[in-house]
MDAnalysis code that builds the backbone (N, CA, C; Angstrom):
import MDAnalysis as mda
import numpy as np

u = mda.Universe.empty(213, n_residues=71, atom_resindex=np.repeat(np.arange(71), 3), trajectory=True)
u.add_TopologyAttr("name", ["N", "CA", "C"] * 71)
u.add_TopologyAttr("resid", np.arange(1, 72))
u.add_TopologyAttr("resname", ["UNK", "UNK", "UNK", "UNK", "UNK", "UNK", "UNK", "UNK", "UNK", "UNK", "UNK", "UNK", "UNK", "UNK", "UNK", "UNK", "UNK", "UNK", "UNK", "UNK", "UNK", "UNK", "UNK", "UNK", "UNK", "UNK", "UNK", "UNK", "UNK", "UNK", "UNK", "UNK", "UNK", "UNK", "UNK", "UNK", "UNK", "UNK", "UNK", "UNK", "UNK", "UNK", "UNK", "UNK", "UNK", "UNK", "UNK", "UNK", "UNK", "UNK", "UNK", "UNK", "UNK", "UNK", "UNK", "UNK", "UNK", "UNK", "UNK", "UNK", "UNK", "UNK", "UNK", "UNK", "UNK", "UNK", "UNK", "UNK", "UNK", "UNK", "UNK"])
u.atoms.positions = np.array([
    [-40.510, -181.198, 155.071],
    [-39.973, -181.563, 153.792],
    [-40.829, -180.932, 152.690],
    [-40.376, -180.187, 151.445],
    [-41.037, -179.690, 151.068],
    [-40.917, -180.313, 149.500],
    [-42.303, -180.810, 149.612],
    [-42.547, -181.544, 147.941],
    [-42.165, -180.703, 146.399],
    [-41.882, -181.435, 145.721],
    [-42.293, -180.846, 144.090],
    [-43.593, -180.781, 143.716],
    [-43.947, -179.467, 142.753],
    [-45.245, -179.506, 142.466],
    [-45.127, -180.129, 140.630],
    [-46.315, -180.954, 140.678],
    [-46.058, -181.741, 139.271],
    [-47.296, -181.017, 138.541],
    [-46.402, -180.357, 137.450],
    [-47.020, -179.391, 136.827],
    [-48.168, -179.825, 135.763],
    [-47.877, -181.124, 135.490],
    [-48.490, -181.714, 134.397],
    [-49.908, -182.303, 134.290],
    [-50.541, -182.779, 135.269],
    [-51.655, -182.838, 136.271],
    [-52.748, -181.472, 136.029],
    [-51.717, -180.280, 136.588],
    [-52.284, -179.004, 136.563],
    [-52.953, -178.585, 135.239],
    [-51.721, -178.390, 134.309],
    [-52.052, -177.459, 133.179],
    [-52.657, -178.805, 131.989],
    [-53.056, -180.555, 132.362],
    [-53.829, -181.017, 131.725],
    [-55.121, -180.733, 131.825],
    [-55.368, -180.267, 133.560],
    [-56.634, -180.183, 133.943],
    [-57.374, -179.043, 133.260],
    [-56.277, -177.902, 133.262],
    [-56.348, -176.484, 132.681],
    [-57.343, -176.605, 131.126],
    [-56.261, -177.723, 130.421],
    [-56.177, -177.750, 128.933],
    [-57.553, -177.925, 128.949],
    [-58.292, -178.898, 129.733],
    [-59.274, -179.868, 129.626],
    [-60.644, -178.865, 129.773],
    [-60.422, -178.388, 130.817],
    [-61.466, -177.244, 131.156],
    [-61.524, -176.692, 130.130],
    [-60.685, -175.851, 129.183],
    [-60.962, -175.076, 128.731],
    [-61.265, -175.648, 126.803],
    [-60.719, -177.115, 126.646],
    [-61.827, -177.496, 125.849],
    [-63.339, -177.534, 126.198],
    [-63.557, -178.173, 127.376],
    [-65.295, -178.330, 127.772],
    [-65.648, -177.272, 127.977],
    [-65.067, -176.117, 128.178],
    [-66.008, -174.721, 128.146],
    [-66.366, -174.551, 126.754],
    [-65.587, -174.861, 125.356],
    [-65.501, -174.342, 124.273],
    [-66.721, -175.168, 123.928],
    [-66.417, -176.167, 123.627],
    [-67.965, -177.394, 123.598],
    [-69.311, -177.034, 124.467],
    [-68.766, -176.839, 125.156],
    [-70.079, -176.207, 126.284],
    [-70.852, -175.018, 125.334],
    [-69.942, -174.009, 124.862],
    [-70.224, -172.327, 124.820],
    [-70.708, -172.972, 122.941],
    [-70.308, -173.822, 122.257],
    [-70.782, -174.063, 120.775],
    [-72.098, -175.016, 120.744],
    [-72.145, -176.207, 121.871],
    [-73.283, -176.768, 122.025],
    [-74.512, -175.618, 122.092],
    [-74.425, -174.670, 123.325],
    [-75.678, -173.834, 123.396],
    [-75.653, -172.775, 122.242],
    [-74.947, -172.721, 121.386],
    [-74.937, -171.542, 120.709],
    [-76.196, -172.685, 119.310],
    [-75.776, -173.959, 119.258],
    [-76.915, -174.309, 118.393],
    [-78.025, -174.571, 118.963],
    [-78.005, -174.905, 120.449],
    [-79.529, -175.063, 120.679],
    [-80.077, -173.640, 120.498],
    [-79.048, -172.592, 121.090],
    [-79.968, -171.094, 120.598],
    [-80.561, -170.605, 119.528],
    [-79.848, -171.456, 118.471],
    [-80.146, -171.574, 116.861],
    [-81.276, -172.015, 116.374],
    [-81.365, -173.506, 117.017],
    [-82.248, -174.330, 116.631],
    [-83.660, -173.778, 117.465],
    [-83.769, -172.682, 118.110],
    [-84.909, -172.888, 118.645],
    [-85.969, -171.589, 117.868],
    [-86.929, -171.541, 117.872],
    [-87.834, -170.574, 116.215],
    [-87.812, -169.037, 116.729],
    [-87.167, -169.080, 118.414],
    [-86.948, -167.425, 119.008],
    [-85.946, -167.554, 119.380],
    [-85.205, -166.023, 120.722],
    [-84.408, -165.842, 120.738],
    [-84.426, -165.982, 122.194],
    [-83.663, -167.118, 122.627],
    [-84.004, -167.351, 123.877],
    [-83.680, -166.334, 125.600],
    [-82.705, -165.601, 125.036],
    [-82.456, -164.459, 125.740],
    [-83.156, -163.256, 126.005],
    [-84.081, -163.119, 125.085],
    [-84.942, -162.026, 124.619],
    [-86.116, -162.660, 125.674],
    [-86.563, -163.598, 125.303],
    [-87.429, -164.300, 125.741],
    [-87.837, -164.644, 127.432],
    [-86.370, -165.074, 128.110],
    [-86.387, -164.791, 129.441],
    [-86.075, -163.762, 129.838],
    [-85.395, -162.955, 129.234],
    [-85.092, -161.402, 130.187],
    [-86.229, -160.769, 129.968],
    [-86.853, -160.216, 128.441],
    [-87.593, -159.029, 128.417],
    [-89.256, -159.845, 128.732],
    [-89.537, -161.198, 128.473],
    [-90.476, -161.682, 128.346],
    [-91.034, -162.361, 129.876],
    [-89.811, -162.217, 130.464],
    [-89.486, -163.424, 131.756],
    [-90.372, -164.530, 131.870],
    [-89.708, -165.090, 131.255],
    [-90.307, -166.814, 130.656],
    [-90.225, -168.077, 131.588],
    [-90.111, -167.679, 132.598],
    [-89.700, -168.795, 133.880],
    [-89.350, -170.781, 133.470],
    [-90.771, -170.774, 132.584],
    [-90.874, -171.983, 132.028],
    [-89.550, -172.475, 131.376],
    [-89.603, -171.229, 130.514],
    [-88.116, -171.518, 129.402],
    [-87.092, -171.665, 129.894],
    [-86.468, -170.331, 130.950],
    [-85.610, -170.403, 131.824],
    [-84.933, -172.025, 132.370],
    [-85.910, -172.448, 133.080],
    [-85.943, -173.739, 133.802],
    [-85.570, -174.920, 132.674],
    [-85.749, -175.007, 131.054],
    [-85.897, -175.380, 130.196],
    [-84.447, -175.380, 129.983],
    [-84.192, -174.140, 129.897],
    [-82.849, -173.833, 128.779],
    [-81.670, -174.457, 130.339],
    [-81.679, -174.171, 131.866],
    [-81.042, -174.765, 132.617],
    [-80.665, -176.126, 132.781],
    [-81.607, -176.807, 132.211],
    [-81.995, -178.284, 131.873],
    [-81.242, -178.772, 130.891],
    [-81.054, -177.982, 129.759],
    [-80.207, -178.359, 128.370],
    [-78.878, -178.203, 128.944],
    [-78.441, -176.619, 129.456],
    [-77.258, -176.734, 130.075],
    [-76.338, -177.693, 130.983],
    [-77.275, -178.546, 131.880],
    [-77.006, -179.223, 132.740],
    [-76.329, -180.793, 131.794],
    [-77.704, -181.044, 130.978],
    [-77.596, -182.011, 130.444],
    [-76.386, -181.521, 129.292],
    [-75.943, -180.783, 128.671],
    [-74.993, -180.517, 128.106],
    [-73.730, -180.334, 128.634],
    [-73.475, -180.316, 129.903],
    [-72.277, -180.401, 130.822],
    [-72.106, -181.649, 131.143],
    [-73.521, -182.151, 131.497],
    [-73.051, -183.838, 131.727],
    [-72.242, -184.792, 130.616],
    [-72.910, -184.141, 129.409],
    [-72.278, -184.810, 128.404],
    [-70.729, -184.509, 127.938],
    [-70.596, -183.455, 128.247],
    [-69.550, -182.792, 128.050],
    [-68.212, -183.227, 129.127],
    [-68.613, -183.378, 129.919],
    [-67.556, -184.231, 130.720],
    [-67.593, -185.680, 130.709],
    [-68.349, -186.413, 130.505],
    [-68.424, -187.920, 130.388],
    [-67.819, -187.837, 129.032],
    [-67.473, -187.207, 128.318],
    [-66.813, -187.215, 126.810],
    [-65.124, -187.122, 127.373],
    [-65.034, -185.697, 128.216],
    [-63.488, -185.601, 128.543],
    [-63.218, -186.848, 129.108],
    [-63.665, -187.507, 129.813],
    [-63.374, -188.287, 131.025],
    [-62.659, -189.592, 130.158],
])
C-alpha cells in the first residue's frame, strides 16, 4: 500500500532550518565584531588553537540556543 507523503512537516522543517542557519550565520557575525581582532586571521595565519577551541564553544553554545528558541 503505498502512503501519501505530507508535505507540510517537510518544507516546515525546511523553513525552520533555514531560519536557524540565518540566526546562527548573524549571531557569529557579532561575536566576530565584538571581539578587538579578527578571528579568522587569527586561527588560520596565527594558528591559535586556544581561540579555535574558544570560538567552537560560542558556536556550539549558539546552536544550542538557537534551537531551544525554534523549538
Amino acid at each position: 500500500m503505498i502512503q501519501e507523503i505530507h508535505w507540510q512537516p517537510v518544507l516546515a522543517a525546511l523553513i525552520y532550518a533555514a531560519i536557524g542557519l540565518v540566526v546562527f550565520a548573524l549571531a557569529f557575525i557579532v561575536v566576530d565584531r565584538a571581539t578587538p581582532y579578527h578571528l579568522w586571521k587569527e586561527i588560520i595565519d596565527e594558528q591559535n588553537t586556544a581561540l579555535a577551541i574558544i570560538v567552537g564553544a560560542v558556536a556550539i553554545g549558539i546552536s544550542i540556543i538557537v534551537s531551544s528558541a525554534i523549538r
